[in-house]
C-alpha positions in Angstrom: 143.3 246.1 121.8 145.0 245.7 118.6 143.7 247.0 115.3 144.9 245.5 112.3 144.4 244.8 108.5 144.4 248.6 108.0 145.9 252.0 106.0 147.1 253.8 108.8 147.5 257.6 108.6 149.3 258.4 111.8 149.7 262.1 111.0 153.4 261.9 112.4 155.6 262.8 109.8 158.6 260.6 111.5 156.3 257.3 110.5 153.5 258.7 108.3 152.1 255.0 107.5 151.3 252.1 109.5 149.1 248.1 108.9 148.4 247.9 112.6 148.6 249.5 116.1 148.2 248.7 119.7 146.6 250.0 122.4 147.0 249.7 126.1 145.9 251.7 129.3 143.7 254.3 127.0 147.2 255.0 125.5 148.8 253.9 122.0 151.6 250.8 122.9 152.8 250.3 119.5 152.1 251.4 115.7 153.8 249.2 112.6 153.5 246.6 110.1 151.4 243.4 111.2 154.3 242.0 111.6 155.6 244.4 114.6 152.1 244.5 116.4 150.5 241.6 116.0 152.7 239.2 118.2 151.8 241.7 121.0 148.5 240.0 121.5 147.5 237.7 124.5 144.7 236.4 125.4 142.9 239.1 127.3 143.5 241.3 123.8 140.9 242.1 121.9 141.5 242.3 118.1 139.8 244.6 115.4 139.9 243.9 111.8 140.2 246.9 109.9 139.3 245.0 106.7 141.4 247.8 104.6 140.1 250.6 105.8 141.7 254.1 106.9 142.3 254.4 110.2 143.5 257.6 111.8 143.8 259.8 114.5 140.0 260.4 116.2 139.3 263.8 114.8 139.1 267.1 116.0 136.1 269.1 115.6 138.2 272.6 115.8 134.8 274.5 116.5 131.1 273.9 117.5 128.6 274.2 119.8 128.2 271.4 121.6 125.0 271.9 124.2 123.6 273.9 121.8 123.3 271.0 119.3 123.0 269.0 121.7 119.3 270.4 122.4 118.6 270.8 119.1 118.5 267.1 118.2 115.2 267.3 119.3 113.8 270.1 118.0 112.2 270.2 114.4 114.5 270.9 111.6 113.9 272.5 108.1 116.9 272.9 106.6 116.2 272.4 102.3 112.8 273.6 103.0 110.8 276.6 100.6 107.9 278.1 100.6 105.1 278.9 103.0 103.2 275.5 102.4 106.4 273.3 103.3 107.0 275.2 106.3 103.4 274.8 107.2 103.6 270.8 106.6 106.6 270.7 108.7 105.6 272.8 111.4 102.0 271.6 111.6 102.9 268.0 111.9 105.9 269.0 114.8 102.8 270.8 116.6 100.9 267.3 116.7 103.8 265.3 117.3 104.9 268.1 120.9 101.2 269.2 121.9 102.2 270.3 125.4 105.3 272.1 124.0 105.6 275.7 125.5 107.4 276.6 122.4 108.0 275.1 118.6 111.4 275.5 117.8 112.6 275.1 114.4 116.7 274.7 112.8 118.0 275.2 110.1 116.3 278.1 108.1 118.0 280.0 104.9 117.4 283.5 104.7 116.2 282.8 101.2 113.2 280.5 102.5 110.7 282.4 101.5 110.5 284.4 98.3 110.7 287.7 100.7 111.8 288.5 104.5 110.1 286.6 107.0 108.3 288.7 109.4 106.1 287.4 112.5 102.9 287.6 109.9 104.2 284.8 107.4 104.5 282.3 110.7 101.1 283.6 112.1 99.7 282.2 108.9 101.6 279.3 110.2 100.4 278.1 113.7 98.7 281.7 114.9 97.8 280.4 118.5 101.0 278.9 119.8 105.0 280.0 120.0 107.0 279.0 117.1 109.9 280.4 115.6 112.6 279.7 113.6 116.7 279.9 113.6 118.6 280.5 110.9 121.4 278.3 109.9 124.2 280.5 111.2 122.1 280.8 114.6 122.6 284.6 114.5 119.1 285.2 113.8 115.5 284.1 115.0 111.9 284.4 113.4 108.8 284.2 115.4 105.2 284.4 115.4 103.4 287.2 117.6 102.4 284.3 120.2 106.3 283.6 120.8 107.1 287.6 120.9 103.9 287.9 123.3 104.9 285.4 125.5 108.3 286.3 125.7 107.4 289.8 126.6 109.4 291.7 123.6 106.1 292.2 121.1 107.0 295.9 121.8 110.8 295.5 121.9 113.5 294.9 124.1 116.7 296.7 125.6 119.9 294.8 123.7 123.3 295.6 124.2 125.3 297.0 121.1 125.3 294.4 117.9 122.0 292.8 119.0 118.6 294.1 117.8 114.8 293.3 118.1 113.7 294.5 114.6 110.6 296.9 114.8 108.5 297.7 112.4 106.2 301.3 111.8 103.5 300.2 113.9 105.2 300.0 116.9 105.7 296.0 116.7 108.4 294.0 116.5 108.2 292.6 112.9 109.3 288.8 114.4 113.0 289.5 113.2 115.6 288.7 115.8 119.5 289.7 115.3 121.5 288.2 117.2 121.8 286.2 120.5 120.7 288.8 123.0 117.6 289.4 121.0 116.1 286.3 120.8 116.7 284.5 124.1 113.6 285.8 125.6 112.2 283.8 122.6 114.3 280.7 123.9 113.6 280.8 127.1 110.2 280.1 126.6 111.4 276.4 125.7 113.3 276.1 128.8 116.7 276.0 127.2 117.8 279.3 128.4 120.5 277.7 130.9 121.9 275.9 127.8 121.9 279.3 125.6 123.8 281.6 128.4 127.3 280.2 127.3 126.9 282.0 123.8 124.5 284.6 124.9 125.9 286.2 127.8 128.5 284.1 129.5 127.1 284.3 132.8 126.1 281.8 134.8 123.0 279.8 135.6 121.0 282.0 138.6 119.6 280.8 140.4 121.9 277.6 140.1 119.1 274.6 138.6 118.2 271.6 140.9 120.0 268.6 140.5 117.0 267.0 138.3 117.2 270.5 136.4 121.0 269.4 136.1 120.1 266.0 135.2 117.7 266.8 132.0 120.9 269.5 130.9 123.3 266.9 130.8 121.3 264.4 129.1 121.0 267.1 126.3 124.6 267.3 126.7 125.5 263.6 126.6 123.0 263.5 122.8 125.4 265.9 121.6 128.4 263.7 122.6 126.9 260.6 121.3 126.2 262.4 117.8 129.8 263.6 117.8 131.3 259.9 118.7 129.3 258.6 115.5 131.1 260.8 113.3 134.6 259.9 114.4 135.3 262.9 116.8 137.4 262.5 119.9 138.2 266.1 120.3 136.4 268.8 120.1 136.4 272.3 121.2 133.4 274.0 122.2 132.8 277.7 121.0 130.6 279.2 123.8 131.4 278.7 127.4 131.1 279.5 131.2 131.9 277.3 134.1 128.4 276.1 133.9 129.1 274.2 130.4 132.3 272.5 132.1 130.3 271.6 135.5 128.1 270.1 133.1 131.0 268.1 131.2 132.3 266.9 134.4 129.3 265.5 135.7 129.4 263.3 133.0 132.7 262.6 133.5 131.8 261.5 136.8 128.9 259.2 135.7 131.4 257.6 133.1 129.6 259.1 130.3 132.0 261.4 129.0 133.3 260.4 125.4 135.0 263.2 124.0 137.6 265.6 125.3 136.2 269.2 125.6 137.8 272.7 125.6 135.3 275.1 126.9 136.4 278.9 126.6 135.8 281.7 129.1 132.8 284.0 126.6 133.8 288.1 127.1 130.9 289.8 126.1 132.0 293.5 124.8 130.6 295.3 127.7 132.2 293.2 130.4 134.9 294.7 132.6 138.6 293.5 132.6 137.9 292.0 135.8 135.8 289.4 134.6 139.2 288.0 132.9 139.2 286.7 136.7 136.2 284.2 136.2 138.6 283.0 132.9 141.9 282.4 134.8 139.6 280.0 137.6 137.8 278.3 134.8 141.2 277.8 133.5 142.9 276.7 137.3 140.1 274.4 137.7 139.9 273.0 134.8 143.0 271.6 132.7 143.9 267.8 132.2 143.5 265.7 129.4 139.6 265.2 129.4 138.3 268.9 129.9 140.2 272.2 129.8 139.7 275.9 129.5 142.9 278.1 129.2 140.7 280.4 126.3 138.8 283.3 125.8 135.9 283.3 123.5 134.4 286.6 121.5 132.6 288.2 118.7 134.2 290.6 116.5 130.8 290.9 114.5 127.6 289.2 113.2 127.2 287.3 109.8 126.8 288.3 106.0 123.3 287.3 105.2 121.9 289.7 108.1 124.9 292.1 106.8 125.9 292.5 110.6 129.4 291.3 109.5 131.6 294.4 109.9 133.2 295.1 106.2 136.4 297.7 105.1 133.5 298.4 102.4 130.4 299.6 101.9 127.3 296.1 101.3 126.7 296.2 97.7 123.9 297.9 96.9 123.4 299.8 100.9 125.5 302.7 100.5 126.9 303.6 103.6 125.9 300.5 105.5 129.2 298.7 106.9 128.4 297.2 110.0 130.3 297.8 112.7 132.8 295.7 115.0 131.5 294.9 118.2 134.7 295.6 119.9 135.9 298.9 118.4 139.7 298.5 117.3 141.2 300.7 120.7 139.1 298.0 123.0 139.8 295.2 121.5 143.9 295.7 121.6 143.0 296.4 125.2 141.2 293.0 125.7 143.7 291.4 123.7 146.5 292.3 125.4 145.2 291.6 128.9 144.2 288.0 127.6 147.5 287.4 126.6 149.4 288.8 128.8 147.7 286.5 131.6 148.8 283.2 129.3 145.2 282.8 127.6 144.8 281.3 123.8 142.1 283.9 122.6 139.8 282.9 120.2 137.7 285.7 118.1 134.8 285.0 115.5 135.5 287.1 112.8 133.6 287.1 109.2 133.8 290.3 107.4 137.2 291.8 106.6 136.6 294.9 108.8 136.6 292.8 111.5 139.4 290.5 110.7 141.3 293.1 110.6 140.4 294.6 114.1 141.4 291.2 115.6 145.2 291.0 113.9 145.6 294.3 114.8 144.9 293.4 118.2 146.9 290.3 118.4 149.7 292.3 117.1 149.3 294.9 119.7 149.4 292.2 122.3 152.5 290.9 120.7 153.9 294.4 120.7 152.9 294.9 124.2 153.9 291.5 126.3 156.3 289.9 124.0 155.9 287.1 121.6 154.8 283.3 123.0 153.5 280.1 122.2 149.8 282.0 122.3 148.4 280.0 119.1 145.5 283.1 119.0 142.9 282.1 116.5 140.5 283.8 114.2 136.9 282.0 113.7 135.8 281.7 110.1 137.4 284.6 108.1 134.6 284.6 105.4 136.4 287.7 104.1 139.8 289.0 104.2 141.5 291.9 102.6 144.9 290.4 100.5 146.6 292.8 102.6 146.1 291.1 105.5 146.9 287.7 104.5 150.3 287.4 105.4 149.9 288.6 108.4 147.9 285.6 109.5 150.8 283.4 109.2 153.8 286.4 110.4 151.8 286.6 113.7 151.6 282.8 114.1 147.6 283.0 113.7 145.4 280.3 113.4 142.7 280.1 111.1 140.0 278.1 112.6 137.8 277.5 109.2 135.0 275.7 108.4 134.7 274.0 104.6 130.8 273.5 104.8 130.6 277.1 105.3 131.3 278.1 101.9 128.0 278.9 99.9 128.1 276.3 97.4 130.3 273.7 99.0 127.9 271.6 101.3 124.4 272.6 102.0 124.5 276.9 102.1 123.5 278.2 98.9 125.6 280.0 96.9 122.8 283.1 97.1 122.2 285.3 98.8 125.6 285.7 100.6 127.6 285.8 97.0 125.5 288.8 96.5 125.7 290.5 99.7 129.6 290.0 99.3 129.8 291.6 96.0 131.0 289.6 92.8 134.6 292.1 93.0 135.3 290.4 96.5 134.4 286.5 95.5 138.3 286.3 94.7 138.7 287.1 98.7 136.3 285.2 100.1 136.3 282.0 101.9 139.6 281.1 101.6 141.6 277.9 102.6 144.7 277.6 100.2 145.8 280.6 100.1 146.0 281.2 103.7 148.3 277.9 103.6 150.4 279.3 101.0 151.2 282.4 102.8 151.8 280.9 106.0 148.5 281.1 108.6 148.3 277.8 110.4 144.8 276.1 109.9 142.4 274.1 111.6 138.7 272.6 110.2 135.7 272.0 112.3 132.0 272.2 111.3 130.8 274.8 113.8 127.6 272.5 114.2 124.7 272.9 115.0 125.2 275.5 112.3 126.5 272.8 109.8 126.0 269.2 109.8 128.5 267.9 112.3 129.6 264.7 110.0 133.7 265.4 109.2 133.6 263.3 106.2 130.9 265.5 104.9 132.8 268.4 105.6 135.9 266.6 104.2 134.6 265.9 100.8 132.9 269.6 100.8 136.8 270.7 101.5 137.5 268.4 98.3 134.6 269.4 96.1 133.7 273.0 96.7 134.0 275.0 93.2 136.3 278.0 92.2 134.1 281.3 92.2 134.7 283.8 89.5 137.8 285.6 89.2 139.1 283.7 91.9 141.6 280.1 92.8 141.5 276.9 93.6 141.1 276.7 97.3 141.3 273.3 98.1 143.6 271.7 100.0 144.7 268.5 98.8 143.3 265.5 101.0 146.3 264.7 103.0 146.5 268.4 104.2 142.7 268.5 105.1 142.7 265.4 106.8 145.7 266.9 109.3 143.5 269.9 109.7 141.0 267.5 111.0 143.1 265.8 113.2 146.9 266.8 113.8 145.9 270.8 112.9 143.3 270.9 114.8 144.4 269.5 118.3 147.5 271.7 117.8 145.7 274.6 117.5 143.8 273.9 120.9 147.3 273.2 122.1 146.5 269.8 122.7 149.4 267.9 120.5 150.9 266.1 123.4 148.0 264.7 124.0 146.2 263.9 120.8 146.0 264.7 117.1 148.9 261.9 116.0 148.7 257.9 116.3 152.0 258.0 118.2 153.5 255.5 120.7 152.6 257.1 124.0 150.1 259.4 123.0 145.8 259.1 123.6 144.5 256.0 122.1 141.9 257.9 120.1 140.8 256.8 117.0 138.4 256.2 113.8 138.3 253.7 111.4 136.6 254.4 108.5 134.3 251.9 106.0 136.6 251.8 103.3 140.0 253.7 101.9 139.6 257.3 101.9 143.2 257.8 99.3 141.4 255.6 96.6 137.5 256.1 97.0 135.9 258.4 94.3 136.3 261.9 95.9 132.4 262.5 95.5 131.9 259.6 97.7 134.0 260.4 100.0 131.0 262.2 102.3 129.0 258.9 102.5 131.8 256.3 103.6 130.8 256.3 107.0 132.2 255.6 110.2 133.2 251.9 111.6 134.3 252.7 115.0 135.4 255.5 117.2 137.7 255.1 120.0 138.5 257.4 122.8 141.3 256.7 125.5 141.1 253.2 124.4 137.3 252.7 124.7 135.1 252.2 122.0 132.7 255.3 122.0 130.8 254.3 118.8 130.1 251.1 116.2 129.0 251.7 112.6 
């Protein structure tokens, strides 16, 4: 294959622009003028007019959750959506469209939906004779009616380990508010997508272990996800909840050719979890580690979100005095963790929002540093919504990555800027969702969209990275194109350590690419988020066409 007439961005500093490149054997032959690549065609070669567009290395999506989204293509979504009547429209006309379903599950909620906090009463209203509920767009908290709490047998509560809480109200009940994972997978279950949900929610495996047809409609789920991701230009990704089921899953698609993406899929330690499951980690990571899937990390949770003010702060939430949160690995355990992670030869990767707890997770990295001796580890932090200007340097002195996400920033994409501005407090906007200035002083940084929580289009997120605002009393925190676009590509596969395979259009390297439907250097940068996608390639097969 040969792919010519284009504006290359090869992301390799030695030959930063290129007009054409080859491709043979899933790999990259050649990249150069026309004039170089073109003569390399025979007959057998197929050749793909660029027609001017930007071309570049197929992206990395640094962070999502791929069987999660995966399933949720098909459930109803009503993200923009306010007020009771427009949730009733959507959800009555879901309920006509599913009448068998066991369980109407909706995506996409703000916590602002409604003009006060949903409780199971506003969805009786609703649909009062069958399940529904709803998840919020960070997915760290479920709504649902008192059929879905019936049915899933927690009307009256339900044992959760530290950090995850079935809200009850005075009567007795549980008022329909679900925090966190733990919480609200009885409520999931009852859809039959608890298998799917154990990667994030536990990270145990399947028991007992499903059928093979049970298998069969789990990957199918799977492959929607992949197929969604191939249309937005992604040929790397790395999943952010994981067990050996998730890869099993993978690789049976590999195995019926259906496989279009190469997946990282972590080990998920859950805070009350003995050191000896770090066993289940290094076999995940043994078993699986070529150029298609891979382990070789550790996934977990430092703390909640900022809407549900589970995200562990240094300060008191404005306006709850008193009310901090608090880590879900206490400082002393976490170094612990840390340091047996590393010192095994794992990449750890920790989702950390509130400043509290990205603090708790570079002090640990540093104790493990202290402890074992510096490496290659490329330890990452999730999201850093927060961070105290203290500990900014740190991130880059420690070699830290910061795994970021530019729709996340209330304002930039499709979160409103309210209530989370609020919840932060208007003294802290100046240290909040930062990009730039973790650059400037150092940290390492990779973008991804952490769909299903986001939408999972990178152009989207790329022209939210262009186009998001300064909040008061704070900077600029763009990055300028160039630099976004190697977070998305080059950044990102080196954080996942997976540079000498992809990231770079370099002869030798993964033939994995995206052309895109016009010139992303000279298009307005508003319009950047609708240029769409012309074709994907992975290893040298087309994956997608625009």
């Amino acid at each position: 294959m040969i792919i010519t007439n284009a504006r290359i961005l090869t992301m390799d500093a030695a030959r930063p622009r290129a007009e054409a490149l080859a491709i043979a054997a899933g790999r990259i032959l050649t990249v150069g003028s026309r004039a170089e690549v073109e003569p390399l065609g025979g007959p057998e070669t197929r050749v793909i007019d660029a027609r001017g567009g930007t071309v570049l290395p197929g992206f990395v999506e640094s962070h999502l959750h791929l069987v999660l989204g995966g399933a949720e293509l098909a459930h109803l979504h009503v993200g923009g959506l306010h007020g009771e009547e427009a949730l009733r429209a959507a959800f009555l006309g879901f309920a006509a469209r599913h009448p068998q379903a066991p369980l109407l599950m909706a995506q996409g909620a703000d916590y602002a939906m409604l003009d006060h906090p949903m409780t199971r009463a506003d969805l009786d209203r609703i649909l009062p004779d069958r399940p529904i509920a709803i998840t919020a767009a960070d997915h760290h908290t479920v709504w649902a009616n008192t059929a879905a709490l019936r049915a899933a047998g927690i009307l009256h509560g339900h044992s959760c380990p530290h950090g995850h809480e079935v809200v009850m109200g005075p009567d007795g009940q549980a008022t329909g508010e679900l925090r966190e994972f733990e919480a609200f997978v009885p409520v999931i279950a009852l859809g039959g997508e608890a298998r799917l949900n154990l990667g994030i929610a536990t990270g145990e495996e399947p028991s007992p272990w499903p059928s093979e047809a049970e298998l069969a409609i789990d990957r199918a789920k799977v492959a929607a996800g992949l197929a969604h991701a191939a249309a937005h230009g992604i040929t790397t990704m790395v999943n952010m909840d994981g067990n050996r089921f998730t890869l099993e899953l993978l690789d049976g698609l590999r195995r019926e050719g259906r496989l279009t993406a190469r997946v990282k899929v972590p080990f998920h330690f859950k805070p009350h979890m003995e050191m000896s499951a770090l066993d289940r980690a290094e076999a995940m990571s043994r078993d699986y580690n070529d150029d298609w899937l891979q382990c070789g990390l550790v996934k977990m949770f430092m703390d909640g979100v900022i809407d549900s003010r589970t995200a562990y702060m240094l300060n008191d939430y404005p306006g709850v005095p008193g009310h901090r949160s608090e880590p879900l690995l206490p400082a002393a355990r976490f170094a612990e963790v840390a340091t047996a992670i590393d010192k095994r030869g794992l990449q750890i990767a920790v989702h950390a929002i509130g400043d509290g707890a990205v603090r708790n997770t570079i002090d640990g990295y540093e104790a493990a540093q202290r402890t074992n001796g510096r490496r290659d580890s490329r330890h990452r932090i999730e999201h850093i919504e927060l961070i105290d200007r203290a500990d900014i340097p740190r991130l880059g002195a420690l070699g830290i990555v910061a795994s970021l996400q530019p729709p996340h920033a209330p304002g930039a994409m499709d979160f409103a800027v309210q209530p989370t501005m609020d919840m932060i407090g208007a003294s802290r906007w100046r240290d909040a969702y930062l990009c730039r200035t973790l650059v400037g002083q150092g940290a390492k940084v990779a973008f991804a969209s952490d769909w299903p929580v986001t939408d999972i289009s990178v152009l989207r997120g790329l022209g939210a990275s262009q186009t998001r605002s300064t909040y008061a009393g704070g900077v600029d925190e763009r990055l300028d194109l160039f630099d976004s676009l190697h977070a998305y590509t080059a950044g990102g596969a080196w954080a996942a350590h997976r540079e000498t395979i992809t990231g770079i259009l370099r002869a030798g390297l993964a033939a994995d690419v995206v052309i895109l439907r016009g010139d992303v250097e000279s298009v307005a940068v508003p319009d950047i988020a609708t240029m769409g996608i012309a074709l994907t390639i992975c290893a040298g097969q087309i994956t997608y066409s625009g």
